[in-house]
PDB file with one MODEL, atoms N, CA, C and O in Angstrom:
MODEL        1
ATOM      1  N   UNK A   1     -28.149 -16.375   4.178  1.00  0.00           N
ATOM      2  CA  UNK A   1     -26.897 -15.655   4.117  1.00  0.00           C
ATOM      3  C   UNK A   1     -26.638 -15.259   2.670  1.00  0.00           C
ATOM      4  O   UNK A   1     -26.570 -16.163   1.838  1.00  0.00           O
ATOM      5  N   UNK A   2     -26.462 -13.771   2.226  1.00  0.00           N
ATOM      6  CA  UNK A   2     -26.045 -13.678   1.078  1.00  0.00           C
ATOM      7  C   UNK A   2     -24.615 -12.947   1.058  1.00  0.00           C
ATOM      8  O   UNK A   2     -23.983 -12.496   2.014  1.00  0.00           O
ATOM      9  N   UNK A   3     -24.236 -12.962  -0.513  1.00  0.00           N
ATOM     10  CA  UNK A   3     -22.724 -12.213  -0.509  1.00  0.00           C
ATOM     11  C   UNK A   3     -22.364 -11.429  -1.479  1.00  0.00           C
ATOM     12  O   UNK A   3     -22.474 -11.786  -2.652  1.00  0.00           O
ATOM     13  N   UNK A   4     -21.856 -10.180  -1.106  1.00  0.00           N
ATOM     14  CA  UNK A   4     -21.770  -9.490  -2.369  1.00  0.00           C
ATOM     15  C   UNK A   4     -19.898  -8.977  -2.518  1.00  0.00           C
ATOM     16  O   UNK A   4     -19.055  -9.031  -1.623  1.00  0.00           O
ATOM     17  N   UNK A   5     -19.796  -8.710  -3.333  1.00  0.00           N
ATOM     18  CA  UNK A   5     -18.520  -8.425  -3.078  1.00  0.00           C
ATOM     19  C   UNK A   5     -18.104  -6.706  -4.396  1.00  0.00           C
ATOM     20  O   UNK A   5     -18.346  -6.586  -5.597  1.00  0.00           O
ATOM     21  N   UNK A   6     -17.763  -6.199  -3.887  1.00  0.00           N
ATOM     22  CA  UNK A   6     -17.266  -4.696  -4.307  1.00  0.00           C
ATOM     23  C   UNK A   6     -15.590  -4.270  -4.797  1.00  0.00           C
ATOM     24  O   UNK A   6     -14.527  -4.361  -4.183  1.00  0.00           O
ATOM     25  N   UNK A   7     -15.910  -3.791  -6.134  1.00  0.00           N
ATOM     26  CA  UNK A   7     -15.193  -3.324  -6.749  1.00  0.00           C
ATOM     27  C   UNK A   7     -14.258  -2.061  -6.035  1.00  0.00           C
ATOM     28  O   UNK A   7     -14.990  -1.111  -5.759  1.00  0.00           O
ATOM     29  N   UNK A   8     -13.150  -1.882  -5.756  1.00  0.00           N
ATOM     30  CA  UNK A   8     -13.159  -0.317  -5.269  1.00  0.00           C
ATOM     31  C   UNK A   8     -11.655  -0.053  -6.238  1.00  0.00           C
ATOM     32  O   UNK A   8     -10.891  -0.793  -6.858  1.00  0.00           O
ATOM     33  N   UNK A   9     -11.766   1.903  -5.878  1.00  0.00           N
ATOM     34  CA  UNK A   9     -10.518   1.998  -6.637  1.00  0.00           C
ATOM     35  C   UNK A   9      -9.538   1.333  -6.125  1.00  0.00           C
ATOM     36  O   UNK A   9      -9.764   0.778  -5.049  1.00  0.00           O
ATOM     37  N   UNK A  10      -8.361   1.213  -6.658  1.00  0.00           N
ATOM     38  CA  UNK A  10      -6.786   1.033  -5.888  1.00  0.00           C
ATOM     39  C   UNK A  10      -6.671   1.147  -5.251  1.00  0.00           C
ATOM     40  O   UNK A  10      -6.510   2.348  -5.035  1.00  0.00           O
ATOM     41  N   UNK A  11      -6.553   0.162  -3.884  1.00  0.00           N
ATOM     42  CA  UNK A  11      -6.063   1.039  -2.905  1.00  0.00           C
ATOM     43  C   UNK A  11      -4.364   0.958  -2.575  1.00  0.00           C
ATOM     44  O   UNK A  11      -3.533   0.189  -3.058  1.00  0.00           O
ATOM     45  N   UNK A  12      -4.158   2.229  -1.401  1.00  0.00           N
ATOM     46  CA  UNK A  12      -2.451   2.652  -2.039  1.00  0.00           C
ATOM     47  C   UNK A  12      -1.814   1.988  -0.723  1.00  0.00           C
ATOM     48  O   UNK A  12      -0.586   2.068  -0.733  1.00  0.00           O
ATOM     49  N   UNK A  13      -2.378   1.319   0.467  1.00  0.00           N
ATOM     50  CA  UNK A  13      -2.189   0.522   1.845  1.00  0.00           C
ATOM     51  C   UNK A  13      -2.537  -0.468   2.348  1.00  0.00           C
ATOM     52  O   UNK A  13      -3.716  -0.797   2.218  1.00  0.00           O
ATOM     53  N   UNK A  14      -1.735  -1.194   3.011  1.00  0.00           N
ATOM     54  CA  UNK A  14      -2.274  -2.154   3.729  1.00  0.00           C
ATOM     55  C   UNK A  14      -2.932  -1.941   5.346  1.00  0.00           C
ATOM     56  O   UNK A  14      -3.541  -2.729   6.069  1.00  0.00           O
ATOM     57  N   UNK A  15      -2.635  -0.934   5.485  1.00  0.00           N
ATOM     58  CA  UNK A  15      -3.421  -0.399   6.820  1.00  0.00           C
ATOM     59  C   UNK A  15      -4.995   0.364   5.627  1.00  0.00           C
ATOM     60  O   UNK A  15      -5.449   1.200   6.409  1.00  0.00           O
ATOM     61  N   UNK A  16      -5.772   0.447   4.501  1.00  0.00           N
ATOM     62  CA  UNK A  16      -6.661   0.330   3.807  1.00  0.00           C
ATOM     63  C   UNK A  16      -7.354  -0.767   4.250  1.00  0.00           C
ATOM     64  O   UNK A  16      -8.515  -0.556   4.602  1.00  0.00           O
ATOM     65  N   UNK A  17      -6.882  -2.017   4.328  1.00  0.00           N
ATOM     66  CA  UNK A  17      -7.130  -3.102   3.963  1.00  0.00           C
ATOM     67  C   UNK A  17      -8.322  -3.463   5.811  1.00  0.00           C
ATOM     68  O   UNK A  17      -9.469  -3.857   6.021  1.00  0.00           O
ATOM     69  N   UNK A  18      -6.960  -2.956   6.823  1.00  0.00           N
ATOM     70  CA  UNK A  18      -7.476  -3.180   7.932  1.00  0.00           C
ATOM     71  C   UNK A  18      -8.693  -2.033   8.423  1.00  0.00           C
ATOM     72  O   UNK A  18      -9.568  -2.196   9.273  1.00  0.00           O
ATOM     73  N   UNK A  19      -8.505  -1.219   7.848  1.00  0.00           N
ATOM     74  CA  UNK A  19     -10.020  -0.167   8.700  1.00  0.00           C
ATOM     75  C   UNK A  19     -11.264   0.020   7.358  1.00  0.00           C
ATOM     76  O   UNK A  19     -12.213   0.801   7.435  1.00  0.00           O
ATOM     77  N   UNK A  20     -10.903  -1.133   5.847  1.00  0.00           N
ATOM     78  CA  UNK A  20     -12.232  -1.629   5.751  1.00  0.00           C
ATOM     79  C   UNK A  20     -13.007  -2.884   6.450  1.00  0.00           C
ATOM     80  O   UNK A  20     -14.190  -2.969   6.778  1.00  0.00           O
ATOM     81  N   UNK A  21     -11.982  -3.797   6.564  1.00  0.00           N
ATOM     82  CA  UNK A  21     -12.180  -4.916   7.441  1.00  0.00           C
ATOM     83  C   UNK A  21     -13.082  -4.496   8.589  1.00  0.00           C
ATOM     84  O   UNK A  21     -14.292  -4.496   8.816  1.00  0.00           O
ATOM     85  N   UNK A  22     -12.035  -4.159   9.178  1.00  0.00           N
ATOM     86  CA  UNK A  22     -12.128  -4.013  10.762  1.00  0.00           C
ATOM     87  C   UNK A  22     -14.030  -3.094  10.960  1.00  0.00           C
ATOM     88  O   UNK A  22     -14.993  -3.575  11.558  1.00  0.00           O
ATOM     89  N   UNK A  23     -13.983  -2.065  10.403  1.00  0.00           N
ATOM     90  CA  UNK A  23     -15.455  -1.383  10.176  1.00  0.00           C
ATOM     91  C   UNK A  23     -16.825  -2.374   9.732  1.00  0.00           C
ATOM     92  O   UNK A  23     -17.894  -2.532  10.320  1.00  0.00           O
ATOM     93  N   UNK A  24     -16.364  -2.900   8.576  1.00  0.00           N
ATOM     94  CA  UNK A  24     -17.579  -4.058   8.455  1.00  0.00           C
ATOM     95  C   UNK A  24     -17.924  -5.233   9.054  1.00  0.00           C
ATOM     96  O   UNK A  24     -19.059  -5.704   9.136  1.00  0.00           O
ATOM     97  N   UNK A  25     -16.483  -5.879   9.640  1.00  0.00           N
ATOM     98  CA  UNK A  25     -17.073  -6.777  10.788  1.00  0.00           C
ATOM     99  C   UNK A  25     -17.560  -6.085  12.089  1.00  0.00           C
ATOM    100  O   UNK A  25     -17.536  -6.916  12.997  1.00  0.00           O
ATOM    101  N   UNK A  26     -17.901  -5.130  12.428  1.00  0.00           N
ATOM    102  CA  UNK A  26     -18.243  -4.567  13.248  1.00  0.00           C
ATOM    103  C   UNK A  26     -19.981  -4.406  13.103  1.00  0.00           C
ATOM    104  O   UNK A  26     -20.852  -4.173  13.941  1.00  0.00           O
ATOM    105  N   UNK A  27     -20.022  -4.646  11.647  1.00  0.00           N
ATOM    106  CA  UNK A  27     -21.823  -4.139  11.425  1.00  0.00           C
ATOM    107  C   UNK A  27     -22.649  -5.167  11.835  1.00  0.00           C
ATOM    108  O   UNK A  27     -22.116  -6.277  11.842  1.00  0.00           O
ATOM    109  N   UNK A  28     -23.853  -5.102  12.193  1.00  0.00           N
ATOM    110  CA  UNK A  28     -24.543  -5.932  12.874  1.00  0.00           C
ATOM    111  C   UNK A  28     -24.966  -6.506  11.584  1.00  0.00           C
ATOM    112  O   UNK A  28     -25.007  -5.723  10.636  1.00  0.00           O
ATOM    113  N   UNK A  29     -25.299  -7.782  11.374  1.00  0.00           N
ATOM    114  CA  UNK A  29     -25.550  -9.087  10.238  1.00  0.00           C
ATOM    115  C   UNK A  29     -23.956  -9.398   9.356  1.00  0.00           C
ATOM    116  O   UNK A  29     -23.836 -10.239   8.465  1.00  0.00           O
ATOM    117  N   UNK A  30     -23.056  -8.673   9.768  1.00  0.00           N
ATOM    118  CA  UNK A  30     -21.911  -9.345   8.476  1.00  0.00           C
ATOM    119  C   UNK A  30     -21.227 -10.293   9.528  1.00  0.00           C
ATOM    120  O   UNK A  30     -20.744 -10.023  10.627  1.00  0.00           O
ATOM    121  N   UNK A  31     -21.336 -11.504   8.844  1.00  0.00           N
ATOM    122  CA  UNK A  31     -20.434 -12.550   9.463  1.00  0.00           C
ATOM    123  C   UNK A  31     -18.650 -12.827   8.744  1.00  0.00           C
ATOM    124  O   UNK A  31     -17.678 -13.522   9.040  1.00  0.00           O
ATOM    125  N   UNK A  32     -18.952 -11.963   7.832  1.00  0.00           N
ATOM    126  CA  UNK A  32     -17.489 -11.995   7.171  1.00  0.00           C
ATOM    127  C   UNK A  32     -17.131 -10.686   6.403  1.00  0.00           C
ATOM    128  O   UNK A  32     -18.068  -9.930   6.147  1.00  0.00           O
ATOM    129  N   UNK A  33     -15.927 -10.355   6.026  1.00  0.00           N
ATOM    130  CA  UNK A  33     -15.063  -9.179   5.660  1.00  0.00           C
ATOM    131  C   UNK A  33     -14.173  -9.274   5.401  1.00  0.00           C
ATOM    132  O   UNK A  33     -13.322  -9.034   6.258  1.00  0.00           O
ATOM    133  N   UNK A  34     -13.744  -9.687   4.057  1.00  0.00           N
ATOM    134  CA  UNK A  34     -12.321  -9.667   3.702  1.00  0.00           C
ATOM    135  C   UNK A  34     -12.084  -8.934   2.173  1.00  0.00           C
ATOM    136  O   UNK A  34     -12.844  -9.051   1.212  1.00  0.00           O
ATOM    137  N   UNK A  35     -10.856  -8.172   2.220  1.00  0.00           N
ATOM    138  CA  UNK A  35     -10.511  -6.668   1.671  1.00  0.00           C
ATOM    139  C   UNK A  35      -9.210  -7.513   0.909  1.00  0.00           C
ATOM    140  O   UNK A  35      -8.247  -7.854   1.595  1.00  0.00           O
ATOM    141  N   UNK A  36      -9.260  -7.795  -0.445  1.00  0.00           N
ATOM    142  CA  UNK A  36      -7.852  -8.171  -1.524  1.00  0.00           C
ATOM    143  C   UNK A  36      -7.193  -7.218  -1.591  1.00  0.00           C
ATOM    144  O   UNK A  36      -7.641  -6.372  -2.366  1.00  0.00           O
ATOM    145  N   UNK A  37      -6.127  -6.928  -1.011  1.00  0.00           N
ATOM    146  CA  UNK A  37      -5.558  -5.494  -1.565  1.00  0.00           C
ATOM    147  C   UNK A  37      -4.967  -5.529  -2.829  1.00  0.00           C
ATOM    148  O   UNK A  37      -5.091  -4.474  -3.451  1.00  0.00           O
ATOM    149  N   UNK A  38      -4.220  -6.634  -3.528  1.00  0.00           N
ATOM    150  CA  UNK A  38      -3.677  -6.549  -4.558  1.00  0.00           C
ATOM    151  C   UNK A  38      -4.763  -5.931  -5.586  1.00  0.00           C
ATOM    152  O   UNK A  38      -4.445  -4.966  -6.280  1.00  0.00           O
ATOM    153  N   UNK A  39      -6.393  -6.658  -5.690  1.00  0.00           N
ATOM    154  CA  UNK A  39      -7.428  -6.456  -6.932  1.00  0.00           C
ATOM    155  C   UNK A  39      -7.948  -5.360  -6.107  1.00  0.00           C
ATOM    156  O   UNK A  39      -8.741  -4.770  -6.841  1.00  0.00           O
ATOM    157  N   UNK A  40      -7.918  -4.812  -5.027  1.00  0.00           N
ATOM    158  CA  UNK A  40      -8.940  -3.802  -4.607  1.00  0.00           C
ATOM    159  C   UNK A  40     -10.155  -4.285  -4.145  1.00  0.00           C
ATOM    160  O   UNK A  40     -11.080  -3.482  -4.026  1.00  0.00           O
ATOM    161  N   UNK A  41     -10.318  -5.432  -3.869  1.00  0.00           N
ATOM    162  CA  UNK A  41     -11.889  -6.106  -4.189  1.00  0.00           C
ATOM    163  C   UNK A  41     -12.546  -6.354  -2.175  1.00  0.00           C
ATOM    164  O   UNK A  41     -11.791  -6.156  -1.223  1.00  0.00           O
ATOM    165  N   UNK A  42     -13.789  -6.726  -2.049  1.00  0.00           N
ATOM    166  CA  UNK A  42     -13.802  -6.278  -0.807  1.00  0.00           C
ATOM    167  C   UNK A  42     -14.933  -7.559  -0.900  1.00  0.00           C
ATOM    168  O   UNK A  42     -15.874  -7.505  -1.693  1.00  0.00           O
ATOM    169  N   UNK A  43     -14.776  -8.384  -0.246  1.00  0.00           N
ATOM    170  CA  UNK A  43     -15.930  -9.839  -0.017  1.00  0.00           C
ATOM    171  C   UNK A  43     -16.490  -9.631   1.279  1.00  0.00           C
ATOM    172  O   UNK A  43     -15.820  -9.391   2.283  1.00  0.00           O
ATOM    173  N   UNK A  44     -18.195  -9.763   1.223  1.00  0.00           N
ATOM    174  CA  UNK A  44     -18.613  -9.859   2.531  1.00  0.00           C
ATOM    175  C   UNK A  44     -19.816 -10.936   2.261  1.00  0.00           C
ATOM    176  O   UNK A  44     -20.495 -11.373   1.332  1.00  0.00           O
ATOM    177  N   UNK A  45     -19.642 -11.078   3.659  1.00  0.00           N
ATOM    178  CA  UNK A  45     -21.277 -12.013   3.820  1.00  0.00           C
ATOM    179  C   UNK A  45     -22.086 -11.658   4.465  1.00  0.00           C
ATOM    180  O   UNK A  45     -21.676 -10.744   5.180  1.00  0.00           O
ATOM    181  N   UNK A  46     -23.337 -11.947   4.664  1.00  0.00           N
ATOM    182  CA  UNK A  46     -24.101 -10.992   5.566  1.00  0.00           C
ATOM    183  C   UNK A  46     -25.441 -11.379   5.907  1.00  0.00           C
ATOM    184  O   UNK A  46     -25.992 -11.924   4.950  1.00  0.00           O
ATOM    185  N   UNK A  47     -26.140 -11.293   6.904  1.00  0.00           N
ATOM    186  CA  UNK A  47     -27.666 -11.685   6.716  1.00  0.00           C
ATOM    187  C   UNK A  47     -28.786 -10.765   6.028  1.00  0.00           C
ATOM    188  O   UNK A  47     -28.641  -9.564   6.255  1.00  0.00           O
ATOM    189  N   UNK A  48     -29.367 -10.956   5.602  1.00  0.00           N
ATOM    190  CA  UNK A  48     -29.765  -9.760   4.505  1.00  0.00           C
ATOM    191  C   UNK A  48     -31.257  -9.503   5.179  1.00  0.00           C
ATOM    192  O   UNK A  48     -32.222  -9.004   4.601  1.00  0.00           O
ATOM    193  N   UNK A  49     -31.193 -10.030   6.725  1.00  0.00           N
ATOM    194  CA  UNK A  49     -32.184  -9.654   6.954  1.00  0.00           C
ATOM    195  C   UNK A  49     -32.406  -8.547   8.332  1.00  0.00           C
ATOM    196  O   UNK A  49     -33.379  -8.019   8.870  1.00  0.00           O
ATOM    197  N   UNK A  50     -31.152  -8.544   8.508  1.00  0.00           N
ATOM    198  CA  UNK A  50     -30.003  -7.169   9.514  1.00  0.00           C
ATOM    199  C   UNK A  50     -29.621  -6.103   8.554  1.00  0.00           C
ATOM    200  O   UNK A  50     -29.861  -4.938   8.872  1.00  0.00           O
ATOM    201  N   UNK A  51     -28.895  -6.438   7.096  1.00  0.00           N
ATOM    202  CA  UNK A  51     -28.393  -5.191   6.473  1.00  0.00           C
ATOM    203  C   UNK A  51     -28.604  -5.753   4.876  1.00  0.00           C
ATOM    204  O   UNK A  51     -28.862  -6.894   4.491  1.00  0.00           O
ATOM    205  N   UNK A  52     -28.478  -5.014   4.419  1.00  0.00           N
ATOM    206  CA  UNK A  52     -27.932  -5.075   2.865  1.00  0.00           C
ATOM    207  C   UNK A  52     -27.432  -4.758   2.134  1.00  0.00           C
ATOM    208  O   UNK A  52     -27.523  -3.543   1.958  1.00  0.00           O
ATOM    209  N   UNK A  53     -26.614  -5.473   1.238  1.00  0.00           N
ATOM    210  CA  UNK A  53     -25.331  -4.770   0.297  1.00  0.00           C
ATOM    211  C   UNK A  53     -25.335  -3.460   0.274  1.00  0.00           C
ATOM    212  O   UNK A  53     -24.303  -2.940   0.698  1.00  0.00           O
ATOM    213  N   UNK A  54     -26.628  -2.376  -0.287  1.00  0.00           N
ATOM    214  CA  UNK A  54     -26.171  -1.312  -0.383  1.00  0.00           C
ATOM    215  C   UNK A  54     -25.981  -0.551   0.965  1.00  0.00           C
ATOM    216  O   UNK A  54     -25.091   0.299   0.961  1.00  0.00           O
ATOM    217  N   UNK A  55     -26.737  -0.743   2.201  1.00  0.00           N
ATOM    218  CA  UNK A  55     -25.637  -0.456   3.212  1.00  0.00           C
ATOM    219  C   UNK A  55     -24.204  -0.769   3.199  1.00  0.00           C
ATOM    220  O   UNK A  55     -23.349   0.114   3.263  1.00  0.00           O
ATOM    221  N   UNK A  56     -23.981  -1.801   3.132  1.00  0.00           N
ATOM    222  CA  UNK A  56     -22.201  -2.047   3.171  1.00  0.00           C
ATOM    223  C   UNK A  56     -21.785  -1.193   1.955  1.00  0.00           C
ATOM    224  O   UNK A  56     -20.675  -0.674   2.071  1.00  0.00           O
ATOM    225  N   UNK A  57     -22.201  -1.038   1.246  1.00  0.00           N
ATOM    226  CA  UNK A  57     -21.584   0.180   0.208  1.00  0.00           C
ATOM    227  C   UNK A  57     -21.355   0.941   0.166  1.00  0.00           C
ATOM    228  O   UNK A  57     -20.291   1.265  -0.361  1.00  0.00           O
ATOM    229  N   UNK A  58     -22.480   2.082   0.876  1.00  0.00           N
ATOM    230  CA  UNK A  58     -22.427   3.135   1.676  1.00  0.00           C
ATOM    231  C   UNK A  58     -21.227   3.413   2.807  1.00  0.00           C
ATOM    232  O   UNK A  58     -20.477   4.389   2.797  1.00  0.00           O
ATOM    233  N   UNK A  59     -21.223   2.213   3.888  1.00  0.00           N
ATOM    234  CA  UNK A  59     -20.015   2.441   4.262  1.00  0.00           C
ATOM    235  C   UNK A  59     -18.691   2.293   3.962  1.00  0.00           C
ATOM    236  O   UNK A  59     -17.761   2.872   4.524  1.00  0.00           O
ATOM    237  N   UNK A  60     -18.623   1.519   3.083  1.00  0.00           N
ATOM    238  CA  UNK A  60     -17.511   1.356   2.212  1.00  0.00           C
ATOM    239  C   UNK A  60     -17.180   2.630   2.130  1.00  0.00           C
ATOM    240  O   UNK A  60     -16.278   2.962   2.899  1.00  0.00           O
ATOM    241  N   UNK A  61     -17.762   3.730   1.217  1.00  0.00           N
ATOM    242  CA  UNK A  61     -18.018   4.959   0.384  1.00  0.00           C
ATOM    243  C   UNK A  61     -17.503   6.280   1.547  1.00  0.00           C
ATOM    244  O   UNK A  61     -16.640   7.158   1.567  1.00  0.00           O
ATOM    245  N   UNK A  62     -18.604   5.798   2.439  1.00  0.00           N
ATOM    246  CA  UNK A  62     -18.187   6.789   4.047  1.00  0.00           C
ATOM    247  C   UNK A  62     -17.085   6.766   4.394  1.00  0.00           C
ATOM    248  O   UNK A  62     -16.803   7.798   5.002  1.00  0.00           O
ATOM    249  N   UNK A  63     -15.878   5.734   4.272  1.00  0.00           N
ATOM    250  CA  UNK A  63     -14.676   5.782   4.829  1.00  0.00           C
ATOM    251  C   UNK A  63     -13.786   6.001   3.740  1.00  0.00           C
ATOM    252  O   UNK A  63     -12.668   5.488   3.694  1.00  0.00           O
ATOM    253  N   UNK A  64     -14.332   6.877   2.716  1.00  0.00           N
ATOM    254  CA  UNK A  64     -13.402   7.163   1.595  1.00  0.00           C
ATOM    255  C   UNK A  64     -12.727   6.646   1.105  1.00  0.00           C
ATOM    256  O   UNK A  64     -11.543   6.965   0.987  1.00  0.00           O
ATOM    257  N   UNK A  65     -13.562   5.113   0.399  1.00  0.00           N
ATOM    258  CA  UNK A  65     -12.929   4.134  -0.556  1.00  0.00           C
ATOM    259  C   UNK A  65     -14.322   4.038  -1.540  1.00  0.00           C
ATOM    260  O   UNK A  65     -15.275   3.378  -1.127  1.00  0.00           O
ATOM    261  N   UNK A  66     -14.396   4.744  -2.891  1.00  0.00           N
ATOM    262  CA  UNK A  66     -15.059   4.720  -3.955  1.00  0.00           C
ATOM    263  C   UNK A  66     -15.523   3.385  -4.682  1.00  0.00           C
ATOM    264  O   UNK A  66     -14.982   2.891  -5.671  1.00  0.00           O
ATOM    265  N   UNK A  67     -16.344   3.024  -4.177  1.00  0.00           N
ATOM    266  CA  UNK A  67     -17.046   1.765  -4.853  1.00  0.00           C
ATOM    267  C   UNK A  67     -17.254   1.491  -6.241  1.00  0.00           C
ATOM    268  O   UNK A  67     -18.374   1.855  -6.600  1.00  0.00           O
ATOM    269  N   UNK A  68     -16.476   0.910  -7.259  1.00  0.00           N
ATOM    270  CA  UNK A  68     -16.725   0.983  -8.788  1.00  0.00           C
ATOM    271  C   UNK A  68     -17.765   0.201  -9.447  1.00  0.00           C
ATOM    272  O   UNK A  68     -18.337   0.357 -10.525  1.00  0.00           O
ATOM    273  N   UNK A  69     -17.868  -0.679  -8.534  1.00  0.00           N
ATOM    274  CA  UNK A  69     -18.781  -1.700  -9.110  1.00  0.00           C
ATOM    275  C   UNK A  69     -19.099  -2.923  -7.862  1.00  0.00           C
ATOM    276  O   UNK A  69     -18.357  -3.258  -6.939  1.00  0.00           O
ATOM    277  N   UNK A  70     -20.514  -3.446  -8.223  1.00  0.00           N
ATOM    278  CA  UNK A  70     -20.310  -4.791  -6.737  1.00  0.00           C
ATOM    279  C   UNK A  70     -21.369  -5.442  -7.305  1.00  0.00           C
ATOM    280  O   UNK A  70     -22.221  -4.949  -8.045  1.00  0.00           O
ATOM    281  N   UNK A  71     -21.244  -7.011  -6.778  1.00  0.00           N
ATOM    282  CA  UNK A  71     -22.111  -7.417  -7.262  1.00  0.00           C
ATOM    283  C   UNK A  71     -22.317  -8.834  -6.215  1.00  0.00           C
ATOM    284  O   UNK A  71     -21.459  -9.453  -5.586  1.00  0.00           O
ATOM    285  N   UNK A  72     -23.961  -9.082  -6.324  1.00  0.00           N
ATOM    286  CA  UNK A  72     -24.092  -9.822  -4.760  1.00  0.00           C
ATOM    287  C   UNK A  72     -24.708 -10.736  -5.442  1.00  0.00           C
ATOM    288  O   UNK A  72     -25.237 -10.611  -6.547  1.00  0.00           O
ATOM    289  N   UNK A  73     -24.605 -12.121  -4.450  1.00  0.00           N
ATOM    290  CA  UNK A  73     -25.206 -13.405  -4.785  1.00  0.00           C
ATOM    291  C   UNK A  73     -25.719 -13.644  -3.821  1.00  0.00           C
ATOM    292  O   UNK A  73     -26.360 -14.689  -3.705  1.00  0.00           O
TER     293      UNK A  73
ENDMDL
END
């Protein structure tokens, strides 16, 4: 299981918060998804042998939230 977690701009909602969530627990290998709205910051976990960070980035990106920075362990 690895985890990366992503920088994004500001976001300006808390309904933001729920259709990044809600989209990445939906992807096949993420066992977790949780979106800080105060820092913008976006934590996932994932099996890295179903997907990998830069997929989840990508979709991050696809639902028009700009990824600034991420970084996975």
């Amino acid at each position: 299981m690895k985890t990366a977690t992503y920088q994004l701009e500001p976001l300006t909602c808390p309904s933001c918060v729920k259709k990044i969530e809600g989209t990445l627990k939906k992807q096949p290998g993420v066992s977790e998804a949780r979106v800080l709205f105060h820092s913008s910051k976006v934590k996932t976990s994932f099996d890295e042998t179903i997907v990998n960070a830069k997929e989840l980035n990508t979709i991050i990106e696809k639902l028009g939230y700009p990824v600034l920075a991420s970084k996975e362990s």
